[in-house]
C-alpha positions as a Markdown table, in Angstrom:
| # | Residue | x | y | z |
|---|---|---|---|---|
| 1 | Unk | 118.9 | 99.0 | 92.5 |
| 2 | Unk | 121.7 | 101.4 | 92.3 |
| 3 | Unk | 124.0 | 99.2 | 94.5 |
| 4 | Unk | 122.9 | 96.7 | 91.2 |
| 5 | Unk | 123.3 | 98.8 | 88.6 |
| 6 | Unk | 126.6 | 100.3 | 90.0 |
| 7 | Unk | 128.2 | 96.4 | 89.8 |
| 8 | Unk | 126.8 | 95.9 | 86.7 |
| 9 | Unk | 128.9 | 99.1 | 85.5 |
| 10 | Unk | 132.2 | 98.0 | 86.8 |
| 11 | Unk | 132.1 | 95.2 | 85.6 |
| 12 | Unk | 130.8 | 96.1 | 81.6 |
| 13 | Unk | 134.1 | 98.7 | 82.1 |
| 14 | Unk | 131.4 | 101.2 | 82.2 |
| 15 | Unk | 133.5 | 103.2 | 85.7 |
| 16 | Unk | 131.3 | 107.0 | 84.9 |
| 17 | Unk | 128.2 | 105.1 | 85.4 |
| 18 | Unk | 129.3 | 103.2 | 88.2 |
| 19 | Unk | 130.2 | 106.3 | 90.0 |
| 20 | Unk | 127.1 | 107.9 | 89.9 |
| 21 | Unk | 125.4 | 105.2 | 91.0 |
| 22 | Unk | 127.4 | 104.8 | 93.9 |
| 23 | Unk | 126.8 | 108.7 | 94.1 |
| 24 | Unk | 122.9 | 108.3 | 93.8 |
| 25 | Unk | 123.3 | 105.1 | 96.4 |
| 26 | Unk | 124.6 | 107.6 | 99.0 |
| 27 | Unk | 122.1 | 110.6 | 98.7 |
| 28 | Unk | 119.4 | 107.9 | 98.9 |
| 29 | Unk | 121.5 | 106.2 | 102.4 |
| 30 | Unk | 120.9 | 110.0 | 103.6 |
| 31 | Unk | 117.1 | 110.1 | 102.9 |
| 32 | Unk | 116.7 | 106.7 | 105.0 |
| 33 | Unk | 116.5 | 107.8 | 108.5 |
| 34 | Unk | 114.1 | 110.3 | 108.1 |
| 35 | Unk | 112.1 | 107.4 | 106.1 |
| 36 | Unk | 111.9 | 105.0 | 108.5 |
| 37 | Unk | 108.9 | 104.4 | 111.0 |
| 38 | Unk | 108.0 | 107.1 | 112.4 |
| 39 | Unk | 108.6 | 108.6 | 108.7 |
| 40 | Unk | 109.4 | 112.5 | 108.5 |
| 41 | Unk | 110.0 | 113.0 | 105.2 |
| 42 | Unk | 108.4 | 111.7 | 101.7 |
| 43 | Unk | 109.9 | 111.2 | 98.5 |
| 44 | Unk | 106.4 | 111.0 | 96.9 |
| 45 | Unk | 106.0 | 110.9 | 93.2 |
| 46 | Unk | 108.0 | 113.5 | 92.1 |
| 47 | Unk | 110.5 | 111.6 | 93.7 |
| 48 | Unk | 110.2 | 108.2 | 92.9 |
| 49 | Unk | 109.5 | 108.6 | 89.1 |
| 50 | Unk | 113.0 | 110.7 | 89.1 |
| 51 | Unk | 114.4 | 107.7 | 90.5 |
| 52 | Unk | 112.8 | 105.5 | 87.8 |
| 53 | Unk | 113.9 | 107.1 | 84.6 |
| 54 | Unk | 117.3 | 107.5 | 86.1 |
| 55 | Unk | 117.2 | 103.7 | 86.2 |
| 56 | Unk | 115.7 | 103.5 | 82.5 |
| 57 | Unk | 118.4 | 105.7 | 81.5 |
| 58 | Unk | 121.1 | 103.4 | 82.7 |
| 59 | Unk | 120.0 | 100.2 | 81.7 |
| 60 | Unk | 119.8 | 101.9 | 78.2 |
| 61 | Unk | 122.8 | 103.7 | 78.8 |
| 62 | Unk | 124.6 | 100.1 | 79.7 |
| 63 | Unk | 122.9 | 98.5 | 77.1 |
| 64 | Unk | 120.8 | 95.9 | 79.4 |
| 65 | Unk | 117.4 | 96.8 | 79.4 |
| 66 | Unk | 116.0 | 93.1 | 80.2 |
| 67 | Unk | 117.9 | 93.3 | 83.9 |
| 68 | Unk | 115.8 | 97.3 | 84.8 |
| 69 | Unk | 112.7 | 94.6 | 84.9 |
| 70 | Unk | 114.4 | 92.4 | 87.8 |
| 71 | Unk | 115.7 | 95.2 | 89.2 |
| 72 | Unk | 113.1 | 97.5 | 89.6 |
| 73 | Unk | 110.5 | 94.5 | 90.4 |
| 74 | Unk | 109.3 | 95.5 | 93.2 |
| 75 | Unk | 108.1 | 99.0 | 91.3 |
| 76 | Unk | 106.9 | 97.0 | 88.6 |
| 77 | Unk | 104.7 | 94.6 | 90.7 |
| 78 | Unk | 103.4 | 98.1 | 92.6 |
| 79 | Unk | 102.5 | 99.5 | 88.9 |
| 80 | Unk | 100.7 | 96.5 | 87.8 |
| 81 | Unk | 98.9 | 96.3 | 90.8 |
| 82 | Unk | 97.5 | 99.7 | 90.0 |
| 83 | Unk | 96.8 | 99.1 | 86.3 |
| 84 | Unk | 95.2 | 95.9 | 87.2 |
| 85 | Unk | 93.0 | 97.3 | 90.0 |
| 86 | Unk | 91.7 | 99.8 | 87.7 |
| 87 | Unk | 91.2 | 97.7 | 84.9 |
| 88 | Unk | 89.1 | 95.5 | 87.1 |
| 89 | Unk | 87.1 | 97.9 | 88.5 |
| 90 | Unk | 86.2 | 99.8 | 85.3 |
| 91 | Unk | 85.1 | 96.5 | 83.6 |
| 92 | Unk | 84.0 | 94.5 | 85.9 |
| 93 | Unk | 83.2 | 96.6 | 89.3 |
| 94 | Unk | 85.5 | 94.9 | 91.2 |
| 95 | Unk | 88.4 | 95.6 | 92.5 |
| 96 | Unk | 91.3 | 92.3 | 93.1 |
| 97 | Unk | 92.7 | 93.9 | 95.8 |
| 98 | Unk | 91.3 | 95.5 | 99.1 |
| 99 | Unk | 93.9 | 98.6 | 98.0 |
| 100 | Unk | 96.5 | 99.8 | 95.6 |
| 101 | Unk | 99.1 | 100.0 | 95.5 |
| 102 | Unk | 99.8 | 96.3 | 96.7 |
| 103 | Unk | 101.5 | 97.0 | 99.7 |
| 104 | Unk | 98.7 | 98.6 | 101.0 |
| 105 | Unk | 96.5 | 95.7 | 99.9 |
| 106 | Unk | 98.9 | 93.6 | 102.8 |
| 107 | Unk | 98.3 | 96.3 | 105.2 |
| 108 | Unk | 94.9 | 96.1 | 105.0 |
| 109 | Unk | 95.2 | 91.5 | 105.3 |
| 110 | Unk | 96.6 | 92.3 | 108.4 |
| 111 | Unk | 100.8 | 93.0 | 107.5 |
| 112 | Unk | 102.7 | 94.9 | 109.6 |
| 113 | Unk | 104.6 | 97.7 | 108.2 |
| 114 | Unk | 107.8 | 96.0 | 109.1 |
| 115 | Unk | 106.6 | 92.4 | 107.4 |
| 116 | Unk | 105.6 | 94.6 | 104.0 |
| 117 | Unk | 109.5 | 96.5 | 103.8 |
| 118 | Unk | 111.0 | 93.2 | 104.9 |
| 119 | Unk | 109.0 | 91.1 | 101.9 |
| 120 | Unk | 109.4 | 94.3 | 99.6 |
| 121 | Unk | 113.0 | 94.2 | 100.5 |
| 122 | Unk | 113.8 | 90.1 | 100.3 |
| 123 | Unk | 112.0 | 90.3 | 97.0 |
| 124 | Unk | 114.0 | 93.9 | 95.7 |
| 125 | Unk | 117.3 | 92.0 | 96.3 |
| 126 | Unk | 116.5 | 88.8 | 95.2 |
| 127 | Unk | 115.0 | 89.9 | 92.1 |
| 128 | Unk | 118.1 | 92.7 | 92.5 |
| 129 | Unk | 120.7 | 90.1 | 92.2 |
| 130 | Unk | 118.9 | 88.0 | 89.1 |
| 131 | Unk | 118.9 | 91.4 | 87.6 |
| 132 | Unk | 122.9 | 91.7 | 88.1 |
| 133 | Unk | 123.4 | 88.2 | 86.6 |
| 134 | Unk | 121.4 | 88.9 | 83.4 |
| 135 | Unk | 123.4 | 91.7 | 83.1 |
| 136 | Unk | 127.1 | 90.0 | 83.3 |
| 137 | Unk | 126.7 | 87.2 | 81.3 |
């Protein structure tokens, strides 16, 4: 996302904002290895909604709102997930997935922890790079 978003602000001339997301890019670069399998640290949700208003506030900031729903997809589809397993359950007593949020629901089909980042992460740059394109033209 910020490696996205930091393009995105070179390019629209927009140099502050690229900065510090190339800043934000390398505090989160020194997070990872204590993040990955076995995982010693958590950002949790104090955390992770930080990291999504700071991406609201730049795609407002640069103006391109539309691309922070491509580039944040993967946190979007994990939302919805939740909304729509609750929504579900309270009218109809059901839940669509075996868990929420949806990453858990592969866990539980059978998904490896690898397979889920790997997907989460294919789909994140995919939907990363559609994001950037909106965004230029």
């Amino acid at each position: 996302g910020f490696t996205m978003y930091a393009i995105m602000s070179f390019v629209l001339g927009e140099t502050a904002i690229g900065i510090f997301c190339i800043i934000m890019l390398f505090a989160l670069l020194g997070f990872l290895p204590y993040n990955i399998n076995p995982a010693k640290v958590f950002m949790g949700d104090t955390g992770s909604l930080a990291l999504g208003g700071i991406f609201a506030t730049i795609s407002i900031m640069l103006n391109q709102e539309l691309s922070l729903i491509f580039i944040g997809l993967v946190f979007v589809i994990e939302t919805l997930s939740v909304m729509l397993q609750v929504a579900s359950f309270k009218l109809t007593g059901k839940r669509i997935f075996k868990m929420s949020p949806i990453h858990h629901h592969f866990e539980l089909i059978g998904w490896s922890e690898w397979k889920v980042v790997t997907v989460f992460w294919a789909v994140g740059l995919i939907s990363g790079l559609i994001g950037l394109w909106i965004g230029v033209h």
